[in-house]
N, C-alpha and C positions, 0 to 999 in steps of 0.2 A: 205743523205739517199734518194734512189728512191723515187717518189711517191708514187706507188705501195706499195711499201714495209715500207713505214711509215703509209700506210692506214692501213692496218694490225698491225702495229706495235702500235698504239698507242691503238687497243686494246689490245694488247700484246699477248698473247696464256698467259694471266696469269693462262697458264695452269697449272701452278705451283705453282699457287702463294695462293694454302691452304697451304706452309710451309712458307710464306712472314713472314720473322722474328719471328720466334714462335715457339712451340715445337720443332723444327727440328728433322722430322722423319729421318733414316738413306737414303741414297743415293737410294739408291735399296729397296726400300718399300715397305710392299704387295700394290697391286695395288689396285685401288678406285676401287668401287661395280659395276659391269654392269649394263649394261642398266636394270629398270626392265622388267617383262613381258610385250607385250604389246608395248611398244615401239622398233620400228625397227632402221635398222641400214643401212645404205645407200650401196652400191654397191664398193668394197673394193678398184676396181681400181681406181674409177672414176679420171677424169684430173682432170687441174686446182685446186688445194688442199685449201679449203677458210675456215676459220673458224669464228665465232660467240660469243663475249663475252657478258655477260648478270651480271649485277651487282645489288645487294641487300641490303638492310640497317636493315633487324630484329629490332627489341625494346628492346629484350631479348636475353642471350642468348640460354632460352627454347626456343623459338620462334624461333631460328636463328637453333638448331637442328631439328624443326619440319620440318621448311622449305627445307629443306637441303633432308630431307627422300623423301619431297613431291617431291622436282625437280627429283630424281634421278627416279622418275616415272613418270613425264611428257616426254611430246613428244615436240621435239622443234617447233611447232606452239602452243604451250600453253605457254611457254617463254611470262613474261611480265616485265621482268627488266628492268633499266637504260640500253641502249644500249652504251658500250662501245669502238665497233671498230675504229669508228673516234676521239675520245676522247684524248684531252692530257691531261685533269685533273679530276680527278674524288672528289667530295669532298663529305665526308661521313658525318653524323651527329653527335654530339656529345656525346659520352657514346654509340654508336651504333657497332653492330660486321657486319660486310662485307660479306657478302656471293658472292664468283665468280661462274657463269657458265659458262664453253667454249664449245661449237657443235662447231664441225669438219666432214667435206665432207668425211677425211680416217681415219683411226684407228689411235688414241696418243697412240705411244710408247715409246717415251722419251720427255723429258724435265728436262734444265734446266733453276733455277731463283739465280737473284740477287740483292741485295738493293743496293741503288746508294744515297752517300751523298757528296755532293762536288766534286762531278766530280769522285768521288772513290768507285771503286764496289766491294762489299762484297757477296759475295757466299754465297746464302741461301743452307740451305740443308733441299729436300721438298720431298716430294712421289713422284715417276715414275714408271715408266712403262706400260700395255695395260690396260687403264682405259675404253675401248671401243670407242667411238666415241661423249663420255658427257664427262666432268670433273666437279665436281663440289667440291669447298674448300668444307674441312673438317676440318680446327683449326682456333682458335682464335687469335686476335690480339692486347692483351692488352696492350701493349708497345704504339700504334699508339692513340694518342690523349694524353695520360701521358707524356711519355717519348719526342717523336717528334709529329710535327705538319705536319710535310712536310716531302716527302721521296717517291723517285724514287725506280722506278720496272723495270728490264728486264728482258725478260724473252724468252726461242726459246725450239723449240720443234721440232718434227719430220715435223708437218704440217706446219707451219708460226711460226713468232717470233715479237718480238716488244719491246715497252717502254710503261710506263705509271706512270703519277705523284699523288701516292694518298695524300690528302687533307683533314686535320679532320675542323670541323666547329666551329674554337673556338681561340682566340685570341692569338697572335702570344706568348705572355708574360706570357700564363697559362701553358705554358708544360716546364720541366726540362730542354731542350735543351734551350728555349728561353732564363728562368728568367738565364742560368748559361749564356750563350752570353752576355746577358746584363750586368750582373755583372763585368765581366769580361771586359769587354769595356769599363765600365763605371772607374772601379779602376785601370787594369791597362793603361789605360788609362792617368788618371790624374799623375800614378806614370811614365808615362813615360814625361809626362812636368816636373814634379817636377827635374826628374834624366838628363833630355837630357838640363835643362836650368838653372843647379845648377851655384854655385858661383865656385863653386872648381874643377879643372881638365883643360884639355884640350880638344882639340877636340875629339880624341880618347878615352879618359879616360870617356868621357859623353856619347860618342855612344856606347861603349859597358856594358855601364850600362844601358843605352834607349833601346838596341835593342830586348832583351827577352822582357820586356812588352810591347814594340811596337807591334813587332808579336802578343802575347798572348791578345792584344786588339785588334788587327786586326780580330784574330779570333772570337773572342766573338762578332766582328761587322758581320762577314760573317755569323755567325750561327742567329744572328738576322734578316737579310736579307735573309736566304733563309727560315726561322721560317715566316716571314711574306710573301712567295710566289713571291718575290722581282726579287730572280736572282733562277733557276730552278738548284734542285738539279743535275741534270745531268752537270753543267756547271760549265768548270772549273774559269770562273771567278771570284768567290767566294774567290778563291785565292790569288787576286787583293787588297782586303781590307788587308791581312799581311804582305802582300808586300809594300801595303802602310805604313803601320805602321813601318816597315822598313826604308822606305822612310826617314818618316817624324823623327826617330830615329839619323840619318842621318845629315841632312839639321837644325833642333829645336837646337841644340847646335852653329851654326854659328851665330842666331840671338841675341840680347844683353837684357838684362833684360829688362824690361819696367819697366817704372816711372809713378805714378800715382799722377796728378796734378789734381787740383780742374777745375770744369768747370761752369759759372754763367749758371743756366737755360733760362734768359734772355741778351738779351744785356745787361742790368745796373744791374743785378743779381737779383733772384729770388726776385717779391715781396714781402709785407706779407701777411700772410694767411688771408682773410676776415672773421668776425665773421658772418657768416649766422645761424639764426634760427632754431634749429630742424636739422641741419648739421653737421659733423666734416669733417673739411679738412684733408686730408691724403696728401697730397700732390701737387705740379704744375705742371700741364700738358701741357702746351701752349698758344700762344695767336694768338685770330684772328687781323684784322685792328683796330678792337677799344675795345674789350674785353679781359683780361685776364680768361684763362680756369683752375680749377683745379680740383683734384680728389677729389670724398666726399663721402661721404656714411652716411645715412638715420641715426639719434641717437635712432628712434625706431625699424625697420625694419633690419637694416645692409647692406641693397639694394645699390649695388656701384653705383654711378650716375658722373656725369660731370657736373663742375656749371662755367655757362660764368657767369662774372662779369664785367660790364663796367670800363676801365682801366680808376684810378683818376685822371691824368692828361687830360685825355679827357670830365674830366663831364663838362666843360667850353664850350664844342663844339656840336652845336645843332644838326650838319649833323653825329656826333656818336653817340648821344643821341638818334636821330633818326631812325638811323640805330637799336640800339638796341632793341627798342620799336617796329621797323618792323618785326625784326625778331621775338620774343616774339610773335610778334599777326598771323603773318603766320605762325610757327611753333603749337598755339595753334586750328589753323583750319583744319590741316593738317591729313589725317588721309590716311596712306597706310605703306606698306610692306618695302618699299623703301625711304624712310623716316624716320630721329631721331626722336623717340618718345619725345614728353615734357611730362615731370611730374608733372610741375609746373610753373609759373611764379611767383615768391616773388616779391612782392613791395618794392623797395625801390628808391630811389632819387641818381642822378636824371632819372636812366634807371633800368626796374627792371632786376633781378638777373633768370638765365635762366638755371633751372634744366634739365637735359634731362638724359635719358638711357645710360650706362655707355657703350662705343664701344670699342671693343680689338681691330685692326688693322692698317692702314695707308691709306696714299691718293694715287692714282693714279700715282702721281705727282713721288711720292719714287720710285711706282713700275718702271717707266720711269726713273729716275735716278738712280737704279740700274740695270736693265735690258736694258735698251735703247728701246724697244719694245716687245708688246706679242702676241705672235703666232693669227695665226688667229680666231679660235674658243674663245680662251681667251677671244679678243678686243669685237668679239659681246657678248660674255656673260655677258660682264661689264657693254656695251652699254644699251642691253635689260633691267640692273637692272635702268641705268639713266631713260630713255626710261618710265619706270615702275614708278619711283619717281615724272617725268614728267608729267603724266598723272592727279594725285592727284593734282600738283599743277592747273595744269590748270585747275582741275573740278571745281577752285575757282575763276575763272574767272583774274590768275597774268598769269604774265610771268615773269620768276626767274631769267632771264638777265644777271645770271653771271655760267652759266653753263665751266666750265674748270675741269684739273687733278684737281687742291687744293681743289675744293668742290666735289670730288667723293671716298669715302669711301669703303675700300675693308675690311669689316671682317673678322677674322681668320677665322671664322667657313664656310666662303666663302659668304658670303651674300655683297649685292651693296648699299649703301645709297645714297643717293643726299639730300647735305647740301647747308651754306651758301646763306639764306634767306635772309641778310641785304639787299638787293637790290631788291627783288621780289615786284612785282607793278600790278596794272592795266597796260595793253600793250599802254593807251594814254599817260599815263603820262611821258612816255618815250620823249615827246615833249618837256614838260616842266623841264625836268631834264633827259639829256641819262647819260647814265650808260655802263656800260661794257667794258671788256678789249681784246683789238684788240691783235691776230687774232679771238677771240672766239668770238665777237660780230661781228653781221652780218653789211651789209652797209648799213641799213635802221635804225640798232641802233646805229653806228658811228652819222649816218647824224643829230642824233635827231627826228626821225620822230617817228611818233604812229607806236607802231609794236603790232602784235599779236603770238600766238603760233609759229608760225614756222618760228617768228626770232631766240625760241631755238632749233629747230630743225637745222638750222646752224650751233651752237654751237654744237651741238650733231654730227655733219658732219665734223667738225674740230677735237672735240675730238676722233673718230673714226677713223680719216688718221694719227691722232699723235699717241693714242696706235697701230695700224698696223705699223707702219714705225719710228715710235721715236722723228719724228718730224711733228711740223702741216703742214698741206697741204697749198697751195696759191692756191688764186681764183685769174685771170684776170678780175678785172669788166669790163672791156673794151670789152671783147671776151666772158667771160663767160667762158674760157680754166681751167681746171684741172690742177695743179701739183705738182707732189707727189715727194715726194723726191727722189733721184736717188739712194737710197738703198731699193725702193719701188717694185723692181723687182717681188719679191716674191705675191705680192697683185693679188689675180685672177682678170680677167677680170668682172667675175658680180658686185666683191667688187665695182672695180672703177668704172663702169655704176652708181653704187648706191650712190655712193660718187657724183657723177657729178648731178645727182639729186638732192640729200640732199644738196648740194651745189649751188644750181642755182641762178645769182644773183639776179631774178624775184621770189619773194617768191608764188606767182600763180604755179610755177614748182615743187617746193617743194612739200613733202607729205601734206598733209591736217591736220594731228593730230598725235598727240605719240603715240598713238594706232594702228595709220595704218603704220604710220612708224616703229610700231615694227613689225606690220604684215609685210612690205615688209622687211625689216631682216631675216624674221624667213623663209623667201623663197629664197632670195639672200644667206644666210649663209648656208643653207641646197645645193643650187646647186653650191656654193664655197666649200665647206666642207663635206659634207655627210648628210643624213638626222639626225647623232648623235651627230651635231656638237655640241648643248648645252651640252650634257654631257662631250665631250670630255673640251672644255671650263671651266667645273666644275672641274672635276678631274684634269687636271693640274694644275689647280688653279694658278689664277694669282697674285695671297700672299698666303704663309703659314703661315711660319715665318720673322718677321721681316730682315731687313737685306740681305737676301739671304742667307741665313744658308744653305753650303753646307752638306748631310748627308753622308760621307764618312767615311770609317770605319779607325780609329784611326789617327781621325785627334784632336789637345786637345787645349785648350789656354782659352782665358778669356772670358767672361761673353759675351751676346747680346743683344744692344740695347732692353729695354723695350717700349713701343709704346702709346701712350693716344691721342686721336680723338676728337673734337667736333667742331660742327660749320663751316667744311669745312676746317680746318685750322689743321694741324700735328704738332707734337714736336718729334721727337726722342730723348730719353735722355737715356743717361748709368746708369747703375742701381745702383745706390745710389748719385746720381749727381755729378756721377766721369766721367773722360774722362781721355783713354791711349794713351799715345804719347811714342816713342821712336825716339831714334837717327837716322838723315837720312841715306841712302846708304841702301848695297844692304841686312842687315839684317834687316830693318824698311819694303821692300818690303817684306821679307817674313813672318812677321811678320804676316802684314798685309794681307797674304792669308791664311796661316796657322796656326792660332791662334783661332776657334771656339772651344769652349770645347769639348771633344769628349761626354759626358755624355749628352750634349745639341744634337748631333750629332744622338746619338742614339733613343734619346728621338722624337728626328724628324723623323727618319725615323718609327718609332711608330705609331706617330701622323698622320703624311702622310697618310701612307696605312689604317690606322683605319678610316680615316676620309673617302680615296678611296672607302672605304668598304661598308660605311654607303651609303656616295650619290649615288654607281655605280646604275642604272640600272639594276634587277636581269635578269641571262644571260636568253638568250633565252632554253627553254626545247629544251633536245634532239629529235633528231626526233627519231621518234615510229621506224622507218626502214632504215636499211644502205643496200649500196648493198651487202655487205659481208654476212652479214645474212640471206639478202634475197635468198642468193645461198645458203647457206646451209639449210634452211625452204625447199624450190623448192628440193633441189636433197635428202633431205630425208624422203619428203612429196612423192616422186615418187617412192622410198624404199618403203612407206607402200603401195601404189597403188599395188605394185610388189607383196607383199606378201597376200593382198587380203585385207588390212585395208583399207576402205574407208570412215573413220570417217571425215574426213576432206573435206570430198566433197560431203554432203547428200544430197544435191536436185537433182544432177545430177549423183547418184552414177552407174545407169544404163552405162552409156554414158563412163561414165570414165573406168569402167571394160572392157568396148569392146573397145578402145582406146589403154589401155595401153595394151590389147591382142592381137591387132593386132600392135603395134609398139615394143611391149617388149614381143616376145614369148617366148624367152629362156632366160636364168640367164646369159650367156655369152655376150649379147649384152647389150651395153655400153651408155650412153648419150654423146654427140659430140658438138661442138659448143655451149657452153652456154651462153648465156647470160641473164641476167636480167636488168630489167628497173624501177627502183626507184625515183617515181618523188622525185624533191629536195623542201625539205623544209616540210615536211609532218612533224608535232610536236601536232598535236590533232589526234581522231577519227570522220568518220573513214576514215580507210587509206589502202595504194592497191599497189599493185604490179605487174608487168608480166614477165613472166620467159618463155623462148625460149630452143630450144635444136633439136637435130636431130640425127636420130637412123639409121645405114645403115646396113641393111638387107644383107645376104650373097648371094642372087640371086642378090644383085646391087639396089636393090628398097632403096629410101631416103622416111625416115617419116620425118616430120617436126610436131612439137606440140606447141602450144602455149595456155597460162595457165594465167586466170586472179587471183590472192591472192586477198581477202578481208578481214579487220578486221575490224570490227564495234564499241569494246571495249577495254580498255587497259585491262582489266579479259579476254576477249572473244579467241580463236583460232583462227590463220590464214587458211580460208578456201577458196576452188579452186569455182569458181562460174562459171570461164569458161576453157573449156577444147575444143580445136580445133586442128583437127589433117588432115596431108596434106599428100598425099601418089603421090611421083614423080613431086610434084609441088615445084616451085626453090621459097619458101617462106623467103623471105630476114627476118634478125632481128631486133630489136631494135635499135634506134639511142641511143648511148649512149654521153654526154659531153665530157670532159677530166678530169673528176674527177669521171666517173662512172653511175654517174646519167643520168637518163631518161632527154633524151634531151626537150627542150620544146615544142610545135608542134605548128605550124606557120596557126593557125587558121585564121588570117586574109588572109593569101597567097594560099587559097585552091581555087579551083572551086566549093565548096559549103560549104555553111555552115553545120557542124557536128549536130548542133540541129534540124535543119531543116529536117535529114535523115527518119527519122522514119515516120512523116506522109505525106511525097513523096512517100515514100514504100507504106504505107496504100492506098495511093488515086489510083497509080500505081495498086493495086490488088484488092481494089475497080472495075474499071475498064474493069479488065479483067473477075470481076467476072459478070459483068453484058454483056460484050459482049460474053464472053465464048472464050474465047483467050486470049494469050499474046500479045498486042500493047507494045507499041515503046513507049520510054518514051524521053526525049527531052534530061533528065542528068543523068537517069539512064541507068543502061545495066546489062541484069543480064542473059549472054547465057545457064547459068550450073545451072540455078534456079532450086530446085527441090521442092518449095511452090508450086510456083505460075503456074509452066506447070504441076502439078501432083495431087497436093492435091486440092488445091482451085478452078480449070477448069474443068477437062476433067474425071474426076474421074465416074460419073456417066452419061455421055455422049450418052453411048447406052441405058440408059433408060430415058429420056427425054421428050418423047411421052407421057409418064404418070407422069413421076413424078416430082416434084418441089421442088427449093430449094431457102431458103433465108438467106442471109445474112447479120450478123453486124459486122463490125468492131471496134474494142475498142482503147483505146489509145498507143501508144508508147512511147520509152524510152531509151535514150544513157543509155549503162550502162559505168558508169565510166567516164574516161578523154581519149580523143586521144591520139593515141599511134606511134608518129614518126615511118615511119621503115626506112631502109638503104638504100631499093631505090626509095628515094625519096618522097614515098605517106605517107598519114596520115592514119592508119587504127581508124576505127572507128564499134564499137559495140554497138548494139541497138535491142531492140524486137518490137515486134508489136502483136497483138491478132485480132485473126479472131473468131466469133461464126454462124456455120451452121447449119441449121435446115433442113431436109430431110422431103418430103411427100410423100405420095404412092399415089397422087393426084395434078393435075395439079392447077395450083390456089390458091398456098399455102394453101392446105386443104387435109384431110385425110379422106378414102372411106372403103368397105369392103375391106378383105384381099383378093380379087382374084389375086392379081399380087404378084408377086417374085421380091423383091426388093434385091439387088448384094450388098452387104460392105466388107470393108474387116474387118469390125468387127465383122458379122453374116451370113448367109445364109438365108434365109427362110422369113418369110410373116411377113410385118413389118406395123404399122400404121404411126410411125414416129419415128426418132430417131434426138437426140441434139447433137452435137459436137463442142467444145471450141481447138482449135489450138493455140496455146504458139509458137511462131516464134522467132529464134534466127537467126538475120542476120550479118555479117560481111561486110562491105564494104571499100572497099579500093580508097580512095577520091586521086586524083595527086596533084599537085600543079600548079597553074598557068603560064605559060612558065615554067615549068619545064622540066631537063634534060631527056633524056628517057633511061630508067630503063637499068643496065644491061642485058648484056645475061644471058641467064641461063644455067649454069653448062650442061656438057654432062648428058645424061639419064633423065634431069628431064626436066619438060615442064614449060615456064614462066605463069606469072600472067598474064592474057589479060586485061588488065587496057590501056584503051584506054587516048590518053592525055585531052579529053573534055569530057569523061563519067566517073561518078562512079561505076565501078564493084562490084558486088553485089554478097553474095553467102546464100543461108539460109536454114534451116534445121527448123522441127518443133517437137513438142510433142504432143499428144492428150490426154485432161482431160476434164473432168466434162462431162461423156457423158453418157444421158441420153436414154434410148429406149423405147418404147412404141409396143409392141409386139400385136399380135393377140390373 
């Protein structure tokens, strides 16, 4: 789809979409309410045809009819909905009713809509026909958030047309589409293992008893997935998971039944359970080098925990005994985020028994041996939690010496531990006993030597080139040379600067601390990755579920490794301390790919997204203003100037009536060239816009007008604060990007600075008001000034001989933000205030009234009189070697914007004027 045309479209003209699966009115329906009074209607030709979607969330549905009455009596600068033009997902709240508004530049006189699920589109039947130039729903949508969770819209009309994915706010599992997908996956599912790997039939005979609940589980995988926001209902992918189930209907009868053989938990089989105090074993989880680990839980609490036990064959040996006693007393100092919590040390002989928090996940070490490597954002997110657990240990004056994958701990719930304390010391003692396992200890803990913190920061530098690339990185001591492994292609270039640092064989090179070394990650990963790279790192997660549990839809087979953690050390064991073996060849391979429960399958993809859900980052708010709207605000905001409403522009309503009368005298002439300029990224108050256009006169004369928008409040109206109008001057437009937006303006690349304008002007007319002339200014120029050579100079000229006048100048003021134009300059808008004081005496003083003092405020015998001037100037700033401007069009005359002066043009008002009469 064009870009254009998907900009539009993903607001959709859901101009039809008060019939969005719901009463369905007939095809040809009386048509929705006119505009009320009061609100106008834009000029029926106009080009470029843009429309305006405006979305609402009600509490109620009285509240959702009240509103509904109220919009169809606003005027689209009171519009203060969720803006939907750029939008491809709109998600509503839960138990909430929808309210659509569409403004259109020409009369909607048709439309139609339709809902989209799976890639398949269903004909709503909604109201049409001449709604005016508003649409605003009129029915409810109780189906949406019950029934479905997810559900595509298209919808086209006479003006624009488009898509749009609405979104209730509420879990994928609560609406009848989901729980029946689920079910359905889940049962047939299993009955397609049970039917495609029976004992009886043959190939044939299995597949076509597999292949209805393959499908019928593939479905109820697809409608889970597109329930969770997964794959978009518009997409036929979705179709993929019954296909697969097909597949897998297919292929499941070639593989041979599996046999289920006993597996010892240990090498010499599971020990026995130890009698711990105040404990119940549940079961063996693991062993580290000198401890066996298993699972327990509290006899008063029920609190699951993990209890190392020093392994009996080892209580003979003083360097395991010691080992476990070390860790015992570092764990019990230990206090951080990053970090197993101890619950307890029990005494016992001859090492005590080592309670700690019971952890769902695996080591690094798995993720690497099933994965072979993880993405980049991943590797630092892992890092940052070591990094993190580092920090705590060092506040204690150890260095943990054995930093690797087997002591880094991924949580399901995504959280990073840093275990495996038996080693952690004071950094001298490393003399008298080194420690650590090459490549992960640095050369200064190889040699024996006293090290300090940032011999783990080494380790931390090895294990960061292993998670990027799969395997650890090599240092050259000799060179001090980098190298990463030759499937390292992928590693940006600041990764490996950073690497080569964290690596230096002089640990002086190295960062100085895990704090600053996380700082310099958090700036290396952001200019490798994007400034979101921790999230993204999150949300992939680099463990969900054990295994690698593919979530594919109707895939089915046996049970997945359960997982138990402590002390740095992993056990993967099958769940019931079984282990499946089948016969070799090529059904033992597919076995082996295709054999995750599908019910696990589903359940994952669940977990996943819900989990996505929880950690994302809430998106960024819409912005307050798109350009689509903004065109339609602009050309129906000039509708009411037209018909004599000037509510929208009350400080300067004077100004705007003689304007739009002399650019818009008759109802037959047109607006031409529109464009508006939307800065990008506007998502608070307040926020602005400028909107362009040009009106050709049948004698040949070009107006040109340009229009600042301002909105101060999301309640507030969008109202005109500047109105500038050009009559034969070749006034170029807006820069706009390629997406619409207000280009940005190259404030550093100007010949002057934009804030600086306004008291250059001041000093400038300062100046002149003391010499009584216009002088020359060095970077101004302003030939067509009519302030400065008319009101502030010469004005009183012929009475001079008598009478005096003094001046103050007050402050100035850019209004807004620079406004790129097309050739080349930046315009910039700014006021400035002048305050005059008049005397009928020289000397700033006032005398009797025998003289006749001239205004053109009054006539006749004055003592003094006060006047306050409001100056609105425009200046158009070039850029620095910049190109020189176009020519200008036949009939009209260019801008004189010289390439080293600012062109200046300015206009004033006179207020707060005071007279003091005879």
């Amino acid at each position: 789809m064009p870009s254009a045309y998907r900009i539009w479209a993903s607001s959709a003209l859901v101009v039809v979409l008060g019939g969005l699966l719901t009463s369905g009115a007939p095809a040809n329906a009386a048509p929705a309410p006119s505009p009320a009074p009061g609100s106008t209607v834009a000029p029926a030709a106009e080009p470029d045809p843009a429309c305006a979607v405006s979305g609402y969330v009600p509490e109620t549905g009285q509240a959702a009819r009240r509103l509904r009455a109220d919009l169809r009596a606003r005027t689209t600068n009171d519009l203060a909905g969720v803006r939907l033009e750029r939008a491809d997902t709109w998600t509503v709240p839960r138990g909430r009713e929808p309210v659509l508004v569409v403004d259109a530049t020409r009369r909607l006189t048709r439309g139609e809509a339709s809902a989209v699920l799976f890639g398949v589109e269903f004909p709503i039947r909604s109201g049409s026909g001449d709604a005016g130039t508003r649409y605003v729903s009129s029915t409810t949508m109780p189906h949406l958030g019950a029934t479905v969770r997810t559900i595509g819209v298209r919808a086209q009309s006479n003006v624009c047309a488009g898509s749009l994915v609405l979104s209730v706010d509420r879990g994928p599992l609560t609406t009848r589409l989901g729980v029946a997908g689920a079910a359905a996956s889940v049962v047939f599912g299993l009955l397609l293992v049970v039917l495609a790997r029976g004992r009886r039939g043959g190939w044939s005979r299995r597949f076509l008893l597999a292949a209805v609940p393959g499908v019928l589980a593939g479905v109820g995988e697809a409608a889970v997935l597109q329930e969770a926001g997964l794959v978009s209902p518009f997409s036929r992918w979705s179709w993929l998971a019954p296909a697969l189930g097909l597949a897998l209907a297919a292929v499941l009868p070639l593989t041979r039944r599996r046999t289920v053989t006993s597996r010892p938990d240990a090498p010499d089989g599971p020990p026995a359970p130890p009698a711990v105090a105040g404990y119940t074993i549940d079961g063996y989880a693991g062993r580290t080098p000198v401890a066996d680990v298993f699972r327990g839980s509290h006899a008063g609490t029920g609190d699951r925990v993990l209890l190392t036990v020093l392994r009996p064959e080892l209580a003979a040996d003083p360097e395991a005994v010691a080992r476990q006693r070390r860790a015992a007393a570092t764990l019990a100092r230990l206090d951080g985020e990053h970090c197993p919590r101890l619950r307890e040390a029990l005494p016992a002989e001859p090492a005590p028994v080592i309670v700690t928090g019971y952890v769902d996940g695996v080591t690094a070490r798995q993720v690497l041996a099933e994965r072979h490597a993880l993405t980049g954002p991943q590797a630092c997110a892992v890092l940052a939690g070591v990094l993190g657990g580092l920090s705590a240990v060092h506040r204690l004056d150890l260095v943990h010496r054995d930093v690797r994958p087997e002591n880094v701990l991924l949580d399901a719930g995504g959280g990073v531990l840093l275990s495996g304390f038996e080693l952690a010391a004071p950094g001298a003692e490393n003399a008298g006993s080194p420690a650590g396992a090459p490549p992960y200890a640095g050369p200064q803990q190889r040699r024996g030597e006293p090290v300090d913190a940032r011999a783990d920061l080494w380790s931390c530098g090895v294990l960061l080139g292993e998670l990027l690339t799969g395997r650890p990185p090599v240092v050259d001591e000799a060179t001090g040379e980098l190298l990463l492994d030759a499937e390292a292609g992928a590693v940006p270039e600041p990764m490996t600067r950073f690497l080569a640092r964290v690596l230096a064989t002089d640990p002086a090179l190295r960062p100085a601390s895990a704090g600053q070394m996380l700082d310099e990650l958090s700036t290396v990963a952001a200019e490798a990755y994007g400034p979101d790279w921790m999230r993204l790192g999150a949300l992939t997660g680099a463990v969900v579920l054990p295994g690698g549990v593919v979530a594919a839809g109707a895939v089915a087979g046996a049970a997945v490794p359960a997982v138990a953690v402590s002390g740095g050390v992993t056990a993967a064991l099958p769940a019931g301390g079984a282990a499946v073996t089948t016969t070799a060849g090529f059904g033992a391979k597919v076995t082996a790919f295709a054999t995750p429960a599908l019910a696990l399958a589903t359940a994952a993809v669940v977990v996943v997204f819900t989990a996505f859900a929880a950690n994302a980052a809430p998106p960024n708010a819409p912005e307050v203003i798109t350009p689509e709207a903004a065109r339609v605000i602009f050309v129906r905001t000039v509708g009411e100037f037209r018909a004599g409403d000037l509510r929208h522009a009350p400080d300067i309503d004077d100004l705007v009536r003689s304007a739009v009368g002399q650019a818009l005298p008759s109802a037959d002439l047109r607006l031409a060239n529109i464009t508006v300029g939307v800065p990008r990224g506007q998502r608070g108050y307040p926020a602005w816009f400028t909107a362009y256009a040009t009106v050709t006169h049948p004698d040949g004369d070009v107006y040109t007008m340009l229009l600042r928008f301002v909105r101060t409040s999301a309640g507030g109206p969008w109202l005109v604060v500047r109105f500038q109008l050009w009559r034969g001057v070749a006034v170029p437009p807006p820069l706009l990007d390629s997406d619409g937006h207000l280009a940005r303006a190259p404030v550093g690349d100007l010949i002057a600075d934009p804030a600086s304008l306004p008291q250059r002007y001041l000093d400038w007319a300062r100046r002149a008001a003391q010499s009584h002339a216009v002088g020359t200014d060095p970077l101004l120029d302003a030939p067509d000034s009519q302030f400065l050579a008319k009101q502030a100079i010469d004005r009183f000229d012929g009475d001079r001989s008598f009478a005096s006048f003094q001046y103050e100048f007050g402050p100035g003021a850019v209004i807004g933000d620079p406004i790129p134009m097309a050739n080349g300059t930046v315009l910039v808008e700014f006021t400035a205030t002048m305050h005059q004081t008049v005397y009928n005496r020289p000397r700033f003083r006032t005398g009797p009234c025998d003289l006749w003092v001239w205004t053109d405020l009054t006539t006749g015998r004055l003592r003094m009189y006060k006047n306050r001037f409001d100056v609105s100037v425009t200046a158009w700033v070039p850029m620095k070697n910049g190109a020189a401007p176009p020519a200008a069009p036949a009939g009209q005359r260019p801008i004189p914007v010289k390439p080293d002066k600012v062109y200046l043009t300015d206009g004033w008002n006179a207020t707060n004027i005071t007279i003091q009469r005879c």
